[in-house]
Structures are given as C-alpha cells and as structure tokens.
C-alpha positions in Angstrom: 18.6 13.7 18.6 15.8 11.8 17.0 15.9 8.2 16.4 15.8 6.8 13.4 12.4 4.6 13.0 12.6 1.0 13.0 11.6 -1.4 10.7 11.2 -5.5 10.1 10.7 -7.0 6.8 7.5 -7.9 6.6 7.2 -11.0 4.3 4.3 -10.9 1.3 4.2 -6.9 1.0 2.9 -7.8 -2.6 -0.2 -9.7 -1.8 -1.1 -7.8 1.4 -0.9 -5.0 -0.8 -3.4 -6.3 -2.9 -5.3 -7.7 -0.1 -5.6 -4.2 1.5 -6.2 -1.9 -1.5 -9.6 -4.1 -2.5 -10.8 -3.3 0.9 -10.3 0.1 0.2 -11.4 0.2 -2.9 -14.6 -1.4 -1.7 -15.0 1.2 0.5 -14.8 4.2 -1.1 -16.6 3.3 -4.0 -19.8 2.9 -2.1 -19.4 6.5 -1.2 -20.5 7.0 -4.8 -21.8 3.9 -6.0 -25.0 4.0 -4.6 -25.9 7.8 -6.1 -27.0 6.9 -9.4 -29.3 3.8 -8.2 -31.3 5.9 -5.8 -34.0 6.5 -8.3 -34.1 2.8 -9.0 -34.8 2.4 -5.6 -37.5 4.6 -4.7 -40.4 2.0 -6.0 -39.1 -0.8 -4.4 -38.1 0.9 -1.1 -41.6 2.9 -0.8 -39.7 6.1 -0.4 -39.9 9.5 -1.8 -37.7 11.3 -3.9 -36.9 13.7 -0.6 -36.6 10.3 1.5 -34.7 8.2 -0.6 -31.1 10.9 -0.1 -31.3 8.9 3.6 -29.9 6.3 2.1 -26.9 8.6 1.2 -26.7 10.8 4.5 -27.1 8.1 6.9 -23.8 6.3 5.6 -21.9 10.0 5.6 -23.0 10.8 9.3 -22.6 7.2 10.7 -18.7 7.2 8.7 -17.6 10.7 9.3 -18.5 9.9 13.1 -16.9 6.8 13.4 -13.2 8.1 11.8 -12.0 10.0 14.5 -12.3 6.9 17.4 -10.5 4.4 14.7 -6.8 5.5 16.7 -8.7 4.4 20.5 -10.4 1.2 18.8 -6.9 0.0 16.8 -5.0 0.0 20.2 -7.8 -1.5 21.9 -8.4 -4.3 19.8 -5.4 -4.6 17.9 -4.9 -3.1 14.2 -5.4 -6.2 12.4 -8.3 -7.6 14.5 -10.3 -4.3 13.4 -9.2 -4.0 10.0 -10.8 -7.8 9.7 -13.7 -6.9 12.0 -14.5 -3.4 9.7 -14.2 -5.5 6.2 -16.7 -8.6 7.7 -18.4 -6.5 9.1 -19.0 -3.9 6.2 -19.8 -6.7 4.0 -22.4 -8.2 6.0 -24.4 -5.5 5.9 -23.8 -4.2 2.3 -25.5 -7.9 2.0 -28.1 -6.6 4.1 -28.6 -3.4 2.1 -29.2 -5.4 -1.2 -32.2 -7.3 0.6 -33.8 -4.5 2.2 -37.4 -4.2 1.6 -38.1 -1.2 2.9 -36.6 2.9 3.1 -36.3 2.3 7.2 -34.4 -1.2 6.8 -31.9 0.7 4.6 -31.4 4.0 6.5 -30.5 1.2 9.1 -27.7 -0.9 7.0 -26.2 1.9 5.4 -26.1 3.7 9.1 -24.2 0.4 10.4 -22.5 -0.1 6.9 -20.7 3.2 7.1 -19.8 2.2 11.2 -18.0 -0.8 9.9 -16.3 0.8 6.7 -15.4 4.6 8.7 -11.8 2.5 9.6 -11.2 0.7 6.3 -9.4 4.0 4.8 -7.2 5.1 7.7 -6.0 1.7 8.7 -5.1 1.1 4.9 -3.0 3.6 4.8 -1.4 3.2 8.3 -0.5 -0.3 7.3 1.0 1.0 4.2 3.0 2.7 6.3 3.8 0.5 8.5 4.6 -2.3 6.1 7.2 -0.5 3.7 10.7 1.3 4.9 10.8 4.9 4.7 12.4 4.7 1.3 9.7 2.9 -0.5 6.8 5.6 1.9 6.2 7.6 -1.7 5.2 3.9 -3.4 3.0 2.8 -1.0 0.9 6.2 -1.0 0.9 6.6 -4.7 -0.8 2.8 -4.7 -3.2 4.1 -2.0 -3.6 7.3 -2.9 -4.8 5.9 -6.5 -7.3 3.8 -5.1 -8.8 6.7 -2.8 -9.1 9.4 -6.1 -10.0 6.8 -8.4 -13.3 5.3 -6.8 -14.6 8.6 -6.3 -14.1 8.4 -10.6 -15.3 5.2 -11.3 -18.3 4.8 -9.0 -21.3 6.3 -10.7 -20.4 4.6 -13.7 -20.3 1.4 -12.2 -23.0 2.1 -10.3 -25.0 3.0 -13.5 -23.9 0.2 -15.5 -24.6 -2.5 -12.8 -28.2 -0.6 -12.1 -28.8 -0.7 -15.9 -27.5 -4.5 -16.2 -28.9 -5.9 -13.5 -30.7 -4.6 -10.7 -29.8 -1.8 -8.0 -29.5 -4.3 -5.6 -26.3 -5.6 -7.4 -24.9 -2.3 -6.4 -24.3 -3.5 -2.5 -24.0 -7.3 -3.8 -20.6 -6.8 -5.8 -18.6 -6.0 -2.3 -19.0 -9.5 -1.6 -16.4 -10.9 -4.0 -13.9 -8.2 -3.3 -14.4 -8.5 0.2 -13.9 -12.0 0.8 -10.8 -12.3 -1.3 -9.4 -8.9 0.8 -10.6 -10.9 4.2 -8.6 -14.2 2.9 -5.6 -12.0 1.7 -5.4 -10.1 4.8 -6.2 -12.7 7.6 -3.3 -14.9 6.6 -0.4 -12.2 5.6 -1.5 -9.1 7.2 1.0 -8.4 10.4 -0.1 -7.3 13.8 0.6 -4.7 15.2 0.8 -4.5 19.1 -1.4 -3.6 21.4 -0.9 0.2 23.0 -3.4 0.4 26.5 -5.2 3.4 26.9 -8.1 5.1 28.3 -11.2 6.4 26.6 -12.0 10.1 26.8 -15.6 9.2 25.7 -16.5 12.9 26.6 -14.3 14.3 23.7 -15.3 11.9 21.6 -19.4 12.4 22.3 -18.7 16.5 21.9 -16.3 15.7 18.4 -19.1 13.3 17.2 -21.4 16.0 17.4 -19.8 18.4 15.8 -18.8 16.4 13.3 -22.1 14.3 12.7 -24.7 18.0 13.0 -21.8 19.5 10.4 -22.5 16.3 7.9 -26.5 16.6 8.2 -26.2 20.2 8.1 -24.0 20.4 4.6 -26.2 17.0 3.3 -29.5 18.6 4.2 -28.9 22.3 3.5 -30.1 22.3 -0.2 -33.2 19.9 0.1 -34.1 22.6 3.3 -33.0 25.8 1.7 -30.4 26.4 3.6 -30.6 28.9 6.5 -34.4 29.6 6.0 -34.7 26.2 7.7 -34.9 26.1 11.4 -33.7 22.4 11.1 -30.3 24.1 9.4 -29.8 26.6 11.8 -30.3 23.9 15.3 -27.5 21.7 13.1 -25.3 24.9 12.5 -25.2 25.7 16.3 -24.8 21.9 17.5 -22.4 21.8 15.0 -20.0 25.0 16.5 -20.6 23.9 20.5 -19.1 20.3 19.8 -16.7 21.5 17.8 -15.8 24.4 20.6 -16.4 22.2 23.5 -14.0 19.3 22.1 -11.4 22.3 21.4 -11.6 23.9 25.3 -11.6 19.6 26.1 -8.6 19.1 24.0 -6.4 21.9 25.5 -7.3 21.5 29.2 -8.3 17.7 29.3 -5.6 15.9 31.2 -6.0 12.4 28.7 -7.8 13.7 26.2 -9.6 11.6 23.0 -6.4 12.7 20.7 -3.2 13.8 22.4 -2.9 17.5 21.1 0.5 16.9 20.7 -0.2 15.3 17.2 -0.9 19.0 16.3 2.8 20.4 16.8 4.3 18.3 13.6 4.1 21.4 11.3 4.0 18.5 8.1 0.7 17.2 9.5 -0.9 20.3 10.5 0.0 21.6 6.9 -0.8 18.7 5.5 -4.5 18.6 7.1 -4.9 22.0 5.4 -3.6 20.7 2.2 -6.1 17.5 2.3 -9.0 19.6 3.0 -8.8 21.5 -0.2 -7.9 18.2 -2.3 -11.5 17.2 -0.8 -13.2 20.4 -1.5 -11.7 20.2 -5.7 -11.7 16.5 -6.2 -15.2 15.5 -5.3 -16.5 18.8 -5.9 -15.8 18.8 -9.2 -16.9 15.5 -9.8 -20.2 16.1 -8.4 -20.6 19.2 -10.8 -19.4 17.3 -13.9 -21.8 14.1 -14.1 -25.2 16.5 -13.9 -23.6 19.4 -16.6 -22.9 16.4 -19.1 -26.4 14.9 -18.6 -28.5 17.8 -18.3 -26.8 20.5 -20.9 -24.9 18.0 -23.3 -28.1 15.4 -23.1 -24.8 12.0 -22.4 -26.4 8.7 -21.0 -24.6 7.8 -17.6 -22.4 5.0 -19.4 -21.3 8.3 -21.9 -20.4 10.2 -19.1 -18.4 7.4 -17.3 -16.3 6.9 -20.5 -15.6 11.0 -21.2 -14.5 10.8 -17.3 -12.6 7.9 -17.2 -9.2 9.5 -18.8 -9.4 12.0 -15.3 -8.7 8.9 -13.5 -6.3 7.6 -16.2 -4.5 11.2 -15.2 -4.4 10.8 -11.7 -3.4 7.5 -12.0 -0.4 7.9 -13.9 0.5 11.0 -12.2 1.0 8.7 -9.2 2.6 5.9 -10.2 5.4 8.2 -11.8 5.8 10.1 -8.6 5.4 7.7 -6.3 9.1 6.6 -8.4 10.5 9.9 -8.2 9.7 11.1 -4.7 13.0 10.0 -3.2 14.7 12.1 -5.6 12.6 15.4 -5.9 11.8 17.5 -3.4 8.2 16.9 -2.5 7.4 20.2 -2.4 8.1 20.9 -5.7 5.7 18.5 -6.7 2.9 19.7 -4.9 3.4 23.5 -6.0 3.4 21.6 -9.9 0.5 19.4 -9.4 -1.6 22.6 -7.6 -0.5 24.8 -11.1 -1.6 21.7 -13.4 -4.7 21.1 -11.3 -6.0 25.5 -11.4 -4.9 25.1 -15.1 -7.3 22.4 -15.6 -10.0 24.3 -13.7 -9.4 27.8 -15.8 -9.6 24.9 -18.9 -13.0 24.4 -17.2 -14.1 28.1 -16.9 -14.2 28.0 -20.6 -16.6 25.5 -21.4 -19.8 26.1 -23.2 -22.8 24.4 -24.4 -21.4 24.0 -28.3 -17.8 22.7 -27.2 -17.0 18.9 -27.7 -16.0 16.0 -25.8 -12.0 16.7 -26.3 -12.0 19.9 -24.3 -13.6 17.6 -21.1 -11.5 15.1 -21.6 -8.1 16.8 -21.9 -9.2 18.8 -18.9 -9.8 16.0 -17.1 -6.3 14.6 -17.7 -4.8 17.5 -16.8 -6.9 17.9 -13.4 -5.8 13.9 -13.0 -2.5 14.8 -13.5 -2.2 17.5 -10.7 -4.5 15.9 -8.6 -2.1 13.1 -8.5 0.9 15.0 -8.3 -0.3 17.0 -5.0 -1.9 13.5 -3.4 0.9 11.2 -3.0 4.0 13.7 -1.6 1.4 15.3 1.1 0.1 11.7 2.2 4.2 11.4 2.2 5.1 14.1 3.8 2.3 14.8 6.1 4.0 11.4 7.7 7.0 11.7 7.8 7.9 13.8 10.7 5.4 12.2 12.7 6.2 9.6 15.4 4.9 5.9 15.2 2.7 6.0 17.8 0.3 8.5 16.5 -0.3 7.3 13.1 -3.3 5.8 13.2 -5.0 8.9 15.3 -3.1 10.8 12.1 -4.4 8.9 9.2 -7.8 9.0 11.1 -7.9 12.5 11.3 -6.4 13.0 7.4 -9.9 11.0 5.7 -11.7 12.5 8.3 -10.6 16.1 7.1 -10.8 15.2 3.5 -14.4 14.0 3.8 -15.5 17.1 5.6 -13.8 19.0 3.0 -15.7 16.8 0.4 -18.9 17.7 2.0 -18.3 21.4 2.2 -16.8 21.3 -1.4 -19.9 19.8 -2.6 -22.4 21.7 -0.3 -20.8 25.6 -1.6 -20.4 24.7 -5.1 -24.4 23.4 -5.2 -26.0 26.0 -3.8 -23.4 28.2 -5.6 -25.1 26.6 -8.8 -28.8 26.6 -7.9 -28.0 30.2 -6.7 -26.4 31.2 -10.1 -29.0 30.0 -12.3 -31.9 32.2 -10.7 -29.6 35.1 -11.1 -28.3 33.9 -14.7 -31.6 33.4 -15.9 -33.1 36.4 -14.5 -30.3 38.8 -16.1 -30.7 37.1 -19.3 -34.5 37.3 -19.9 -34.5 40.1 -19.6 -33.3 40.3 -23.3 -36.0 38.6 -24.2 -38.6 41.2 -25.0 -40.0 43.1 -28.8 -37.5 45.7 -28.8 -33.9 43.9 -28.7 -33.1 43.8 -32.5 -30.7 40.7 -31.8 -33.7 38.6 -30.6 -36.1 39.8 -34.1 -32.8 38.2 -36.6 -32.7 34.9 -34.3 -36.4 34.5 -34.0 -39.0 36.6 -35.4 -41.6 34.6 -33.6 -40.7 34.8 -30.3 -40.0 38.7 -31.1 -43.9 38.8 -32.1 -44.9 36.9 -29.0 -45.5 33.6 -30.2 -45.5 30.7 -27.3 -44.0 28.0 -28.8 -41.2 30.5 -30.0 -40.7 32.3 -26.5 -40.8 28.6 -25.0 -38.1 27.1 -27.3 -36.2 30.5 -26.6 -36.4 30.1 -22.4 -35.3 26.4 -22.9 -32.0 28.4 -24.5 -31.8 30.8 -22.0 -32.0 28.0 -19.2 -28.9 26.4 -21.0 -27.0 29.1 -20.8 -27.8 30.1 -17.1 -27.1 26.6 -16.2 -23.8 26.9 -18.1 -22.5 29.8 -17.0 -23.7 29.0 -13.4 -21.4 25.8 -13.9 -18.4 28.1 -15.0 -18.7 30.5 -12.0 -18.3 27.1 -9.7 -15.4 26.0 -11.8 -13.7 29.8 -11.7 -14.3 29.4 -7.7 -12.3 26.2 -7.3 -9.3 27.2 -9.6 -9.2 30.8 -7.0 -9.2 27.7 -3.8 -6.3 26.4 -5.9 -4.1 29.0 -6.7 -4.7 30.3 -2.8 -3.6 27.1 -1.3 -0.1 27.6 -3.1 1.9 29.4 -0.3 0.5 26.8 2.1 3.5 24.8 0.7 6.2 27.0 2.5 4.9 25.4 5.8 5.8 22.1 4.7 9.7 20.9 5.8 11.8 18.6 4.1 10.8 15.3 5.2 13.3 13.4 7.7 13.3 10.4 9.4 10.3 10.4 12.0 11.2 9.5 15.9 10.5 6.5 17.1 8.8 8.1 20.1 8.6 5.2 22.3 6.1 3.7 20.4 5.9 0.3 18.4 7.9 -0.5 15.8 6.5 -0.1 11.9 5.6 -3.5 11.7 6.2 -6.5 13.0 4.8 -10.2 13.1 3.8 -11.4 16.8 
C-alpha cells in the first residue's frame, strides 16, 4: 500500500514563488525574444542573413542537450545550488551576448547561454512541486504553467519594441534586472533539497545528446537546406535515429542507466509526455505562423501584431488561474478533453480566415485557443505528477520541457515547409486562371485580360495573397486534425492519487 507523500511547510512560498517564476520567465522568453532582433543584428555582427539564424540554433541545440542531464546534475550538486548556478550563470552570459562584436562571439554566448538556462524550466517546476502540498499541486502549475505559454506570447513583441526603442542589444541586457532580483529572492528563501548520490551513465547521455542535438539542427536547418535534398539533412537524420536507438537498446539493458526506465511505467507520465508533445507542436506552431501572416498578408507593424496577440495570452492566462482553483474539485480529465475541444474550435476559427477579414476574428480566436490551451496545460502538468514518486521528479520535469521543446521544433519545422510547400502548389493552380480566355479575369481587369504588365503584375501580387493565405489555412486545418486526434489519449490518464514516497526525499525541506 502506497505511502502517502510527505510534506514540511516551507516558510515564504509567496516570495519564492515570485523569486522562481522571474527566472522562468527570463528564460523562456529568450527563446523568442531574440527572433525579431536578428535583422538588427546582422550589420553590427558582420553576418549574413543565412548566418545570423546561428544565433537562434546554437541556443536550441546547446538547451535541448543540456535538459535531459538536469535530474544527474540536481542530485549531484544539490537542487538549489544549480538552480542559483543556472540563473548566475545564464545572466552572465546574456550580458555577454549584448557585447558581442562579432557573429562567432555570439554563436558562442548563446551556445553557453542555453547550457546555463536548459535547467531553469524543469527545476521551477520541480520546486513548485516540492514547495506546495498535494492539495494546492493544480495552483502551483497553473502559476507556472502561465509563465511557460505566456513568454512564448509576449516575446517578439518585446523583443520588437525594445529593438525599435533602444538597441537589439537591450534584448540580452533586460535579463539582468529580473535575474538579480530572482538570484536575491531565491538564495535567501529557496529550500534545499538533499543530496541523492549516484553514478553517471555518461554513455547514455553522449548517445541521447546526439540524438537529441542532430534532431534540433536537423528540424532548425531543414528549410534554409531544403530539406532532404541536403546531404547535411540526411547525415543529421541518421545521427539523429542511431542515438536515439542506441540510448533506447542502453536504456533497457544498461544495468544504471542515465534515467531509471522505471520512470516510464507511471501510465500519468507516459500519457502525459504524449499530451505535452502535441501542446508543443499547437502552441508555438501556431505562434510561429501567426506573426509572419499578420505582417506579410495584413501589412501590421510588429508592435500591431503584439497588441492583436496579446488577448491569446490574456486567454490562457485566465483559463489557468480559474482551473488551477477548480482542479481539486473537477476531475482533471474532464478539463483536458474541454480545453483540447476549445483549443480545435479555435483552430477550425482559424481555417476560416481570409485576406479581407478583421482584427476581431484573430483576436476572439486567439482567446479561445488561450482558453483551451490553458485548460489542457495545468491538469496534465498536474496529473502527469501525481502518481509519480519523489525521487524521480526532477528526471520527470526534465524529460516533460524536453519533450515539449522537441515537439515545438517539429511543430514548427512541418507546418513551415507545409507553408512554403503550399504556396508553390497554391500559386501554381491559381495562375493558371490567369490567361485571355477566363471571362471572370476580363470583368476584374480588362488589362491584364489584354496582356498588359503592370495589370498582370498587380494581378500575381493578388494571386500570391491568396496562395499564401490559403497555404496558411491548410497549416491551421492540420493542427486542429493533431487536436481532435489526441482526444482519446485522455482515457490513459488515471485519477490522480497520492504519489509514493518511494524512498526518496521528502517534498521539501530546509537543511
């Protein structure tokens, strides 16, 4: 019979709270932040316009490598002591980004910038967890989960406006304020944690890196390399699926392996992984399509966009805070199944845009996909947890960014080279109206109909409008099918109960 998990009061929850959400804040928003200022940065840096997405992919790789040893490093080290290592440490060289003078100087702080920040996310939520009773478990992942889906919403635009303002390089400079009052907050009330001994399988983790890092290059290269016409692509694809095959044969034979397989057997996590990839795939997917359709078909500045976007994060917000209240009293599961229908409802809202439509149609959509977003977020962080003993959750909330972000990447990856796909074929299909015979094109313009340049120009500039558009809607019809198929998913998930105590330490506790 399992035991019911232990738990101390751990004084200031409020201010480490605080303390620990800037740090994650911090964080995640500089895996947006930094998007809009690359073509700010290209003169200064001496780069290219291929070049200059190092900046980006060298922080993705360096991150989505680092996640999965952030379990080994915690009980190494101690939670608290790397938590306050990964937010000096981040900071120091998000300094050192703002001063670089050159593209190889940045490839080289980002690279060591996303080292530092790849264990800001997972131990935030494990201390969450570990510094609220079961009861109060919904709470403390709505507050988290609301800075994880909102800085996603809220970067570009900041990113824009500071770029605009000021200078690109103020883009790495604002993590200074908000990580020295996080560092302050969290090295005087944040509780340790103590200390678990173990070896380091640094095989599994050399064949997991690998597959993990070639999958990152492969999805953030693939476009600029045309995908599998690239030799480049296809070496990354196959490095990519012998570390990932390798680690698996490691992981099932190994006698200490790099993560104890065991972690795999809760069916709530395992579900739950599932469930976070596809959040990944429809959250920053769709944010990644949005910000380029407003600009490019609707003709918005960046600060426009940020404002017709904000009221998705207003959604999502909301959504959480009202559920993180209501957990303990619905069943979680019912949630999730509501917040996946609200989320594909906002998505077929989305199939029906068009180049004449206004702003309310992007905004109510957006508060819509906010909403479900939201309401699916917070009970699977919940849940995914809850059956899971102590000792593994910080290997488990490792594992659950790492998943998200690979499902980010992948998400973002399909849907853009669904796009620049799309528009060859849209455009193709719809010039061919464009010729003397079709009646239709003589009563909209009777000078393209007789051949005229100018005419047939301003006519292809139309046709590439609607190409683009519809190329958008296809990616948007796509993501609601991903939705609606990740439904019956939720009959996997149990009831959550009190998670064993497993021999391992209690929640929290002050040494």
């Amino acid at each position: 019979m399992s035991q019911v998990e232990t738990h101390r009061e751990v004084p200031h929850r409020g201010l480490i709270t605080v303390s620990i959400m800037l740090a994650t804040v911090m964080q995640v928003l500089d895996t947006t932040i930094a998007n809009v200022a690359l073509p700010s940065m290209v003169g200064d840096l001496g780069a290219s316009t291929d070049t200059i997405n190092w900046v980006l992919t060298s922080y993705i790789v360096s991150a989505a490598i680092m996640t999965p040893v952030t379990g080994w490093l915690a009980d190494r080290f101690g939670r608290k002591e790397l938590f306050l290592g990964s937010v000096v440490g981040f900071v120091i060289f998000s300094m050192l980004c703002g001063v670089a003078t050159s593209l190889g100087e940045m490839v080289l702080f980002r690279l060591m910038q996303g080292v530092f920040g790849a264990a800001i996310v997972p131990l935030s939520q494990t201390f969450l967890l570990d510094i609220n009773p079961r009861e109060r478990h919904g709470q403390a992942m709505a507050i988290w989960g609301a800075g994880i889906m909102v800085g996603p919403i809220i970067g570009p635009t900041l990113g824009g406006w500071l770029t605009e303002s000021f200078n690109w390089r103020w883009v790495f400079f604002i993590n200074l304020p908000i990580g020295i009052v996080a560092f302050l907050g969290m090295i005087v009330y944040l509780p340790s944690i103590a200390r678990r001994q173990r070896g380091f399988d640094f095989f599994g983790f050399a064949m997991l890196s690998l597959g993990v890092g070639a999958l990152q290059l492969l999805l953030d290269r693939g476009g600029e390399m045309d995908w599998f016409s690239s030799p480049e692509i296809w070496i990354e694809l196959g490095l990519s699926v012998t570390g990932f095959w390798i680690f698996l044969v490691h992981l099932l034979t190994a006698e200490n392996p790099f993560i104890d397989p065991k972690i795999f057997l809760d069916r709530n996590f395992a579900t739950g992984l599932v469930f976070i990839f596809v959040i990944g795939v429809i959250l920053l997917a769709s944010l990644a399509l949005l910000p380029p359709m407003l600009s490019t078909i609707f003709g918005y500045p960046t600060i426009t966009i940020g404002i017709v976007m904000a009221p998705r994060g207003v959604g999502t917000m909301i959504s959480m805070l009202v559920v993180g209240r209501i957990m303990h009293r619905v069943d979680a599961r019912l949630l999730v199944v509501i917040g996946l229908l609200l989320t594909a409802q906002s998505l077929y809202t989305m199939a029906g845009f068009s180049p004449q439509m206004d702003n309310w149609l992007i905004i109510s959509s957006g508060i819509v996909q906010g909403l479900g977003l939201g309401l699916v977020f917070v009970p699977l962080s919940t849940v995914a947890f809850a059956t899971l003993e102590v000792r593994y959750r910080t290997d488990a909330t490792a594992l659950f960014s790492l998943v998200r972000n690979i499902g980010s990447s992948i998400g973002i990856s399909i849907v853009s080279a669904m796009l620049v796909r799309n528009v060859q074929i849209n455009h193709a299909e719809l010039s061919a109206f464009i010729n003397p015979f079709n009646p239709n094109l003589w009563a909209a313009s009777p000078a393209a109909a007789s051949g005229d340049p100018t005419a047939l120009s301003q006519i292809d500039g139309l046709v590439n409008i609607q190409a683009l558009m519809i190329s958008y809607v296809n990616d948007f019809k796509l993501m609601m099918v991903v939705t609606l198929f990740a439904l019956p998913l939720v009959l996997l998930l149990r009831k959550p109960k009190y998670a064993p105590a497993g021999g391992g330490a209690p929640a929290a506790h002050m040494d």
